[in-house]
N, C-alpha and C positions, 0 to 999 in steps of 0.2 A: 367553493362552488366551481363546478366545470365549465366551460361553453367552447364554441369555435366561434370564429369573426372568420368572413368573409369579408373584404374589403377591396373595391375598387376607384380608377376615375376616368378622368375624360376629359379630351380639349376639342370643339370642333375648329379646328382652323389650326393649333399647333404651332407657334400662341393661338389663343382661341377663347371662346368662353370657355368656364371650365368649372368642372365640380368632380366631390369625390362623394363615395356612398359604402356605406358598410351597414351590413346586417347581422344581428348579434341573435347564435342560438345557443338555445338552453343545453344543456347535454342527452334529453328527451329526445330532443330536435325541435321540439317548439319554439317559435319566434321569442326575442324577449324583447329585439327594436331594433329599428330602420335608423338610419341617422344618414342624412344629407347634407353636404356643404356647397355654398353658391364661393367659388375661389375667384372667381370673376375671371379676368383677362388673364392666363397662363399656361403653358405646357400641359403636354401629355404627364408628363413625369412628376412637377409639381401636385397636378392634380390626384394622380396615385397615393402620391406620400398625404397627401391630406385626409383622402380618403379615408387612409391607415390609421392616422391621427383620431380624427374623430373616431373609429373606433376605438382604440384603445381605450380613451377617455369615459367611453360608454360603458366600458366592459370596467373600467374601476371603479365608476359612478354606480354600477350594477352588482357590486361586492364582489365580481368575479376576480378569482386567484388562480385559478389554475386556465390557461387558456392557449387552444389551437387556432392558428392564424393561418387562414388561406388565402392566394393573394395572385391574380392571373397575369403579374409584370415579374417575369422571371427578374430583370433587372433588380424592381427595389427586392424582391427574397432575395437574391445575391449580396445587395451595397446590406442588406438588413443584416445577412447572416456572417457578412463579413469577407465571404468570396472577393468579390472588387468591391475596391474606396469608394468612396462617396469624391467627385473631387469636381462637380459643377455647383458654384458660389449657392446657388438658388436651392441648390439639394441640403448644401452642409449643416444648419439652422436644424431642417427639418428630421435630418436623421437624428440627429441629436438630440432632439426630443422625442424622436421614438423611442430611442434607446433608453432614455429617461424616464421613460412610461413603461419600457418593457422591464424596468428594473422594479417597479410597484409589482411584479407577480411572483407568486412563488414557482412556478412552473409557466413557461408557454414552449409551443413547439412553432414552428413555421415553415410553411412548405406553399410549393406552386400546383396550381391546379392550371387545367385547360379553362379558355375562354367560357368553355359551354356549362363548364361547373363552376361559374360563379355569376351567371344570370341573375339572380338574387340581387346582387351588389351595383350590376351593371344596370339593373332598371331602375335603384332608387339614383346613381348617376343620369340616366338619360329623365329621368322626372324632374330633377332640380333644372336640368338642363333646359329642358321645355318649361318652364313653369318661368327661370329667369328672361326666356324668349320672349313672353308672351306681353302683349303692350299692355303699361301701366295705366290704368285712368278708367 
């Protein structure tokens, strides 16, 4: 089965709170799901690669094999595709588990989109974000 991911994240403050978000589409284009993560206190960059993570995971939880990955952090498409190393301690773990995830597909492709085409991804981020904000009790 086909789909694309969408995937992004977010720190406010850089460290910051922080969350990633990725949206899983059918090859229709119809949704097949939202997936948000609360990363708590971390970078911009960690928050991306988690983003990614949860999706992956979505997308093999979902049977999907064949899968297009859009991702608006030129960086992690570069460390992903192999362009530049991976070589910040906190990065290393996590590509390594992408790459571990991206070896479960029979095909993916992955490329960089503009900020404005991945909106999708960026709102289930800024939802986690506001939802972790918001006082407990």
């Amino acid at each position: 089965m086909k789909a694309t991911l969408f995937a992004d994240g977010g720190s406010r403050g850089n460290p910051g709170p922080a969350a990633g978000g990725a949206v899983l589409y059918a090859e229709d284009g119809s949704l097949l799901e939202e997936i948000g993560v609360n990363v708590g206190v971390a970078t911009n960059n960690v928050a991306e690669w988690r983003g990614l993570l949860a999706g992956l995971a979505a997308a093999l939880n979902a049977g999907i094999d064949d899968l297009t990955i859009r991702l608006d952090s030129e960086l992690v498409v570069r460390q992903l595709t192999g362009v530049y190393r991976v070589k910040h301690p906190d990065l290393i773990p996590l590509h390594r588990t992408a790459k571990n995830l991206l070896s479960k597909f029979r095909h993916t492709e992955i490329g960089h989109v503009p900020r404005a085409q991945n909106k999708a991804a960026d709102a289930v981020v800024n939802r986690v974000l506001d939802e972790a904000a918001k006082p407990q009790g």
